[in-house]
C-alpha positions as a printed Julia matrix, in Angstrom:
216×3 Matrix{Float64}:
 -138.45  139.48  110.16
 -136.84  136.05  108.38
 -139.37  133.91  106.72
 -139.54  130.52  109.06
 -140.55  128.21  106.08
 -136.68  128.5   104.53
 -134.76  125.45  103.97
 -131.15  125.71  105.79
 -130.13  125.79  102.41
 -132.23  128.62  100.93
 -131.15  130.07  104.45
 -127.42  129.96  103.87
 -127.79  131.27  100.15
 -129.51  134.46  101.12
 -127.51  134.94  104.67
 -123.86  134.41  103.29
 -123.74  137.87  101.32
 -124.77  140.34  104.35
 -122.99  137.64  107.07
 -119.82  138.33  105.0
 -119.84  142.04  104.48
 -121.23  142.91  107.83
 -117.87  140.74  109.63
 -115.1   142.34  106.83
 -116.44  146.25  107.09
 -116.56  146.13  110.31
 -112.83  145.22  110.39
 -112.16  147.16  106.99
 -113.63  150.25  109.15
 -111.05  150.01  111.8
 -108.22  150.14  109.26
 -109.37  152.86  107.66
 -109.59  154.45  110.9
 -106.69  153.69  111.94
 -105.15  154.68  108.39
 -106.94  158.53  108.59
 -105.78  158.5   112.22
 -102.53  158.05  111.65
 -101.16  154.27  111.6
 -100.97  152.63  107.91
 -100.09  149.24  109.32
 -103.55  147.98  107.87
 -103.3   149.9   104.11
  -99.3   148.37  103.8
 -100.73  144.94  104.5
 -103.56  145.2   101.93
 -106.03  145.12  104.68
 -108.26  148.22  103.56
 -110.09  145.53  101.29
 -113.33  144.47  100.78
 -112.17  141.22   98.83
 -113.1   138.76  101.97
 -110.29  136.24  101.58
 -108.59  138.91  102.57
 -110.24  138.86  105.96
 -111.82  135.32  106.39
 -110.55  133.19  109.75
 -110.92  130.29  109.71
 -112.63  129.34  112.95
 -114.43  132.76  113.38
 -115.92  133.24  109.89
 -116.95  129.75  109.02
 -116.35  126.97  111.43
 -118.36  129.44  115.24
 -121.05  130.7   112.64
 -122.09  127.43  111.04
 -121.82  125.76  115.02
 -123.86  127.97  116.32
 -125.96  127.95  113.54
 -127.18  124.29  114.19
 -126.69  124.12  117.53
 -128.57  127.3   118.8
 -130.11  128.17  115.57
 -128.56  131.97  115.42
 -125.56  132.81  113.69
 -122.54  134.61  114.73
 -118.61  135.15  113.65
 -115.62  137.35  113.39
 -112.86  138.08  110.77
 -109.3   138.36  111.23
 -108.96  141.18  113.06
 -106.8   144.31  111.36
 -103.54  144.52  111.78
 -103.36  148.13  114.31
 -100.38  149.85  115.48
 -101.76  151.85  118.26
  -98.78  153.91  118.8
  -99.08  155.6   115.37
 -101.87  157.23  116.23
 -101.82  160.79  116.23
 -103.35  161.22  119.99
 -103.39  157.17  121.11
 -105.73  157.39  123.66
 -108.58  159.58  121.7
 -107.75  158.14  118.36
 -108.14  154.28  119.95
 -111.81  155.52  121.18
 -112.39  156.67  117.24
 -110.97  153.35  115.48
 -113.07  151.44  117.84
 -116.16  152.57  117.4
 -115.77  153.3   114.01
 -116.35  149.14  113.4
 -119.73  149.3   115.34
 -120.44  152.43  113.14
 -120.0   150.22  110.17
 -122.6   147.87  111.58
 -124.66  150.56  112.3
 -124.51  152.09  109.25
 -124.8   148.44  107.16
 -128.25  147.66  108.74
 -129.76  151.11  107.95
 -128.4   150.21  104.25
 -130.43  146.74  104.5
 -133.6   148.72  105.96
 -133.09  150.81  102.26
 -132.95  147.62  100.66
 -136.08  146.21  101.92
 -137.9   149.86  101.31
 -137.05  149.43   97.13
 -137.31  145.57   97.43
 -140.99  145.96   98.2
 -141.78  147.96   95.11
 -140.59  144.43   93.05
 -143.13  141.32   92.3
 -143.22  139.12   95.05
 -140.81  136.38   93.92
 -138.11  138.4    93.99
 -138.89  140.7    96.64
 -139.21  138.4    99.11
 -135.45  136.86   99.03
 -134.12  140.45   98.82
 -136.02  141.19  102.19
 -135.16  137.58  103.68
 -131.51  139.02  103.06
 -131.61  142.43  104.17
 -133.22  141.34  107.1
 -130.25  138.34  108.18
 -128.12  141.58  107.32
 -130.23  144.01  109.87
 -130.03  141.27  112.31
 -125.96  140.41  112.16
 -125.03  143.98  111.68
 -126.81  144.98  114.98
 -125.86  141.44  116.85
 -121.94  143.03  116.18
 -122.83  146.35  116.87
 -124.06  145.7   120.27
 -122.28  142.62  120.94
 -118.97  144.51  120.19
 -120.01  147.66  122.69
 -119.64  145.18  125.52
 -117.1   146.65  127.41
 -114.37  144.2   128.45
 -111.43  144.16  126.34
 -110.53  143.07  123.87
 -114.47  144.35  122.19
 -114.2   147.64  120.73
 -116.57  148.48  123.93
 -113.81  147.62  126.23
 -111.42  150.02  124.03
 -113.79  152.53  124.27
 -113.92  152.28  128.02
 -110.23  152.12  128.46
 -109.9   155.3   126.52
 -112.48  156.98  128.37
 -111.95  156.05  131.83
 -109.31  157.66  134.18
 -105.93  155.9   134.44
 -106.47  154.09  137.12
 -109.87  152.24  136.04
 -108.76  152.24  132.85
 -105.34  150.35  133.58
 -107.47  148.3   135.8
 -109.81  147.28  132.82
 -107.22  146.91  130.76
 -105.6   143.99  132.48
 -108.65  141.9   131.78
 -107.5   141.78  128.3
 -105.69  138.57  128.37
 -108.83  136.89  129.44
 -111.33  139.03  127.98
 -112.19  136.16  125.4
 -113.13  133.7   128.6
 -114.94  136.39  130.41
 -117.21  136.72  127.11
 -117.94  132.83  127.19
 -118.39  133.01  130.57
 -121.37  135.78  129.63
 -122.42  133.25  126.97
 -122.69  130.11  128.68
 -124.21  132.23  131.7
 -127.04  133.09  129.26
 -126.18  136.9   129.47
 -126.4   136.33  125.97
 -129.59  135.22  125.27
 -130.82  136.62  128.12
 -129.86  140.3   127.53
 -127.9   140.74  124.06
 -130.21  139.06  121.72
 -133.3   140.83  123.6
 -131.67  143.97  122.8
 -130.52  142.97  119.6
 -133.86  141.89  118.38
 -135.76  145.23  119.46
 -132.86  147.36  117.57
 -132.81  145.11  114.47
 -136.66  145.13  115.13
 -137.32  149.2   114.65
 -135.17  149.42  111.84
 -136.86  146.33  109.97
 -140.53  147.97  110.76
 -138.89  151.57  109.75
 -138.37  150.79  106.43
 -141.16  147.62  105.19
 -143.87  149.41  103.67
């Protein structure tokens, strides 16, 4: 998908626009959410942005990403997570289903745009098509790595949300306690090589289809 002659820094040029807007939309997509849904915690705060200071952390957005980037040769990162006053949702235990999905949605929805970007990229002269489809295809790839890696469900992913919501109380209150150590569990998975083992398989095939869908 990614042509392997790129220099890490022809790499980083081309992968910081669609690394960037696939980590803020997805969190942009839970505050607007949230905000049709009922809570405006995320509009007051000037949240429901797409300028990506607004969003950047620190750690998650540059210092994990370029890490894992030379260490493992993949890259992966958050943004600050929105602001969300789940008790100002209209129904809280639907609506906290429908704000957490609607970030892998985003995802989703950003690597089909990518696929449509590499369809009309092909149609240029080589030397410029071929960085447009370099990007769109580091966007195809990090849109569905957060999509999927998202829908894991232990809390606090939008998967484990989703699962709380769904379940009956008592799994649900049961999952829900895992919370406070959801983030070890997940490195736990990572250093386990669940990972690489089963996420980036996945990931790959997904990010795959949709890269073969739309290359003419």
């Amino acid at each position: 998908m990614l042509d392997s002659n790129l220099t890490t820094a022809q790499f980083l040029v081309i992968a910081i626009i669609p690394i960037l807007f696939a980590i803020v939309l997805h969190e942009v997509a839970h505050g607007w959410a949230a905000f049709k849904l009922g809570d405006r915690t995320a509009m007051m705060l000037g949240r429901l942005s797409l300028n990506p200071i607004k969003h950047i952390d620190p750690v998650g957005t540059l210092l994990v990403p370029a890490l894992l980037y030379f260490t493992a040769g993949f890259i992966f990162g958050w943004a600050k997570p929105v602001p969300i006053d789940w008790r100002n949702l209209n129904n809280p235990r639907r609506d906290t289903a429908l704000v957490a999905i609607a970030g892998p949605a985003a995802n989703l929805a950003m690597a089909l745009f990518w696929g449509i970007v590499i369809f009309v990229a092909t149609a240029f002269p080589s030397g410029l098509s071929m960085p447009l489809i370099n990007m769109a295809g580091v966007g195809i790839f990090i849109n569905i790595l957060l999509m999927v890696f998202n829908l894991i469900p232990v809390p606090p992913t939008d998967g484990g949300r989703i699962a709380v919501s769904l379940l009956p109380a008592k799994p649900a209150s049961l999952l829900s306690s895992i919370e406070p150590y959801g983030l070890i569990v997940i490195v736990l998975l990572i250093v386990s090589g669940f990972f690489t083992s089963v996420i980036v398989p996945i990931v790959n095939s997904i990010s795959g289809f949709i890269f073969n869908l739309f290359i003419v």
